[in-house]
C-alpha positions in Angstrom: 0.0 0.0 0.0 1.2 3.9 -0.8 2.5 5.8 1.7 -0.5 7.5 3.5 0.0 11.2 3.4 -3.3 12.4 4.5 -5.4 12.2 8.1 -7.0 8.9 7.1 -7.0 6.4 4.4 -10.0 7.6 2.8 -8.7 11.2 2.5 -5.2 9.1 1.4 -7.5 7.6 -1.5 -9.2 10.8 -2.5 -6.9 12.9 -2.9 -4.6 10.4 -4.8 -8.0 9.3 -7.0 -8.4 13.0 -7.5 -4.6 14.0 -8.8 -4.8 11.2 -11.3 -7.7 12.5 -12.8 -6.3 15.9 -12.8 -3.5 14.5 -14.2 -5.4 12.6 -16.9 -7.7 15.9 -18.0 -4.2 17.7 -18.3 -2.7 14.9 -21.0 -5.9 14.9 -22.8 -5.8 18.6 -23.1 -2.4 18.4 -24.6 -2.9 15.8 -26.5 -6.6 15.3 -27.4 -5.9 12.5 -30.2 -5.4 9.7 -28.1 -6.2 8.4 -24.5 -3.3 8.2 -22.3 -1.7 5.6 -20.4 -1.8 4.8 -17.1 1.8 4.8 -16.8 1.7 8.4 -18.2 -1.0 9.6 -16.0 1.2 8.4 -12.6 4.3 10.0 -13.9 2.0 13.2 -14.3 0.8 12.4 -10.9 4.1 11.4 -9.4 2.8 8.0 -8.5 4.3 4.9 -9.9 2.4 2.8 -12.5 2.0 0.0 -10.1 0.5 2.6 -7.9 -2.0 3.7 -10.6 -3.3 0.1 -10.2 -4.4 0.4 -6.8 -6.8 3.2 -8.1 -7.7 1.8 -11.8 -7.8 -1.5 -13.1 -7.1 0.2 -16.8 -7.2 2.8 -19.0 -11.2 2.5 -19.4 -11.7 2.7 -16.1 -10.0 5.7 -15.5 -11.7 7.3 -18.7 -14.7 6.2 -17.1 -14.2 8.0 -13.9 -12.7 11.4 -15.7 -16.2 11.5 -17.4 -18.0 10.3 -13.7 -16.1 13.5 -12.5 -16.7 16.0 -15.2 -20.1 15.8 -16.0 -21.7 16.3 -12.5 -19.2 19.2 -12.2 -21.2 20.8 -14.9 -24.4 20.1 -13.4 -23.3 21.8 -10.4 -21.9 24.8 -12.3 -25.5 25.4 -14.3 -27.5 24.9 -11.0 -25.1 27.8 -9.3 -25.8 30.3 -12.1 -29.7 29.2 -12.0 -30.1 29.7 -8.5 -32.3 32.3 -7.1 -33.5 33.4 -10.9 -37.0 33.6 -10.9 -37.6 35.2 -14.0 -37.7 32.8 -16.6 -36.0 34.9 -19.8 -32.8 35.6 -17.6 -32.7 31.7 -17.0 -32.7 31.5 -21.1 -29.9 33.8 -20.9 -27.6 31.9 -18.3 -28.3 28.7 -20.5 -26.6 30.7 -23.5 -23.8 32.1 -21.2 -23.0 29.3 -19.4 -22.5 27.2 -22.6 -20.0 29.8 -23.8 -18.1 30.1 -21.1 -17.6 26.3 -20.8 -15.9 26.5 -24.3 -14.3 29.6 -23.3 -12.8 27.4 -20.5 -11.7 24.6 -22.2 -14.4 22.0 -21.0 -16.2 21.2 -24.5 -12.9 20.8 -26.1 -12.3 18.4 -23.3 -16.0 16.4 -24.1 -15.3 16.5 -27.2 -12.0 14.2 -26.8 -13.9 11.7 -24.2 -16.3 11.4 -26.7 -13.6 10.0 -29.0 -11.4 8.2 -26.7 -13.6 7.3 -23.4 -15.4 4.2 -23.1 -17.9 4.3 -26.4 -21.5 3.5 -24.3 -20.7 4.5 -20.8 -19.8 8.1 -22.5 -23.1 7.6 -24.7 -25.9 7.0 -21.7 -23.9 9.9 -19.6 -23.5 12.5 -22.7 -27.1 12.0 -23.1 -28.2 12.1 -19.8 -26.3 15.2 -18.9 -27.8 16.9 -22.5 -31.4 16.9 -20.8 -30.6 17.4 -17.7 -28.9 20.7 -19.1 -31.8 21.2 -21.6 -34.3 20.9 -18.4 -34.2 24.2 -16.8 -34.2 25.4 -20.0 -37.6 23.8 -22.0 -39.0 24.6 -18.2 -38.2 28.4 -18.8 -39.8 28.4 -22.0 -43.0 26.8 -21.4 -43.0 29.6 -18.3 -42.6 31.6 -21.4 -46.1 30.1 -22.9 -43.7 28.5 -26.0 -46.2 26.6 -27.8 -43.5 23.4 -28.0 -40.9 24.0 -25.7 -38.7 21.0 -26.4 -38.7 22.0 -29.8 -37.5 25.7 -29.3 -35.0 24.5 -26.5 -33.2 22.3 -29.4 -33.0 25.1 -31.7 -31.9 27.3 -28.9 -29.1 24.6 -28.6 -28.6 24.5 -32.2 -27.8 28.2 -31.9 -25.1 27.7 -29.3 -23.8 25.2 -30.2 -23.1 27.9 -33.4 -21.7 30.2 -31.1 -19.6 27.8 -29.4 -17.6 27.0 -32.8 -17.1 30.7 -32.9 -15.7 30.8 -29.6 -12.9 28.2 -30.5 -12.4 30.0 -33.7 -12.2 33.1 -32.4 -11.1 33.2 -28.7 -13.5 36.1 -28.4 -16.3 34.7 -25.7 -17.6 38.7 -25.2 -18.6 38.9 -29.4 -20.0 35.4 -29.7 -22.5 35.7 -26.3 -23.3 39.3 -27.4 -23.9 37.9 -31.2 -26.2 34.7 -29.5 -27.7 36.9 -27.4 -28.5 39.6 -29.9 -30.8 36.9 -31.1 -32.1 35.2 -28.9 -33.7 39.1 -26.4 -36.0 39.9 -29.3 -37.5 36.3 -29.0 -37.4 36.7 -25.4 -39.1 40.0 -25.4 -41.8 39.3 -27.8 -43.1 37.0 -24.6 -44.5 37.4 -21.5 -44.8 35.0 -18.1 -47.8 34.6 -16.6 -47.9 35.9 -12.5 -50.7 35.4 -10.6 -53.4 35.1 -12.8 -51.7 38.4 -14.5 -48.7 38.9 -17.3 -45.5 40.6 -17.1 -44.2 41.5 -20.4 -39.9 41.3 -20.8 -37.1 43.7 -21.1 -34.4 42.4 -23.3 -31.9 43.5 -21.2 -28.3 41.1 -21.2 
């Protein structure tokens, strides 16, 4: 057994488990054709191969986990920038931002490698299951909105950021490409209103 720097062997485990996915992330982002090896991934950690073992049976499993450690970190980022909005065009907005700035920050680039390298229908069930839980709070916003098929808008509302996210990469310029989302999507948003109390409030398009 490693060397137990931490209080107790559980804390021992995590933080070991957690510097090896680090560690993975970071060779995947420098070299996104390809899915490293373990051996790689404890040199990046500074643990031995051997070591690795005592974490990961393999290479898939350790995929597997970098995906079981990403994804509900993006759940967790969306549901902090939803909190505490009430109004149901902002939440519209955030969806767009939020997007942006996870390409801005490296993560889709990083998805976009799993998708190629990580275990083929582990990645699958959780890619999809994080899509609609990430579309969620957004089809909910829009039939706040009285959208007459929200799960249809919400895809093309995807459709359109997923547009702006190629511009992002292309560009580096995460400011132009949310204004030039956004510069779309306010008119649509104040051409609506939400029902309140057996009353309407009609929008402002403000950003």
């Amino acid at each position: 057994m490693p060397k137990i720097s931490e209080a107790t062997v559980a804390e021992h485990r995590a933080a070991r488990v957690a510097a090896l996915l680090e560690a993975t992330v970071a060779l995947i982002t420098e070299d996104p054709h390809r899915a490293p090896s373990l051996g790689e991934v404890g040199r990046r950690a500074g643990l031995s191969r051997s070591s690795v073992y005592h974490y990961f049976a393999s290479s898939d499993d350790l995929l597997a986990a970098v995906v079981e450690d990403t994804f509900p970190r993006w759940e967790r980022r969306f549901d902090e920038a939803y909190d505490g909005l009430a109004d149901p065009r902002e939440r519209v907005r955030v969806y767009v931002r939020e997007n942006l700035r996870l390409v801005a920050d490296g993560e889709h680039a990083l998805a976009r490698t799993l998708a190629s390298v990580a275990p083929g229908d582990h990645l699958a069930q959780r890619a999809t299951a994080l899509n609609e839980r990430l579309l969620l709070p957004l089809t909910e916003a829009l039939a706040e909105l009285g959208v007459a098929d929200p799960a249809v808008t919400a895809s093309l509302l995807r459709s359109l950021v997923l547009a702006g996210a190629r511009l992002v990469e292309e560009t580096g310029d995460l400011r132009s490409a949310t204004a030039a989302v956004l510069e779309l999507v306010d008119p649509f948003l104040g051409g609506r209103t939400v029902e309140r109390g057996g009353g309407s409030q009609v929008s402002g398009t403000g950003r």
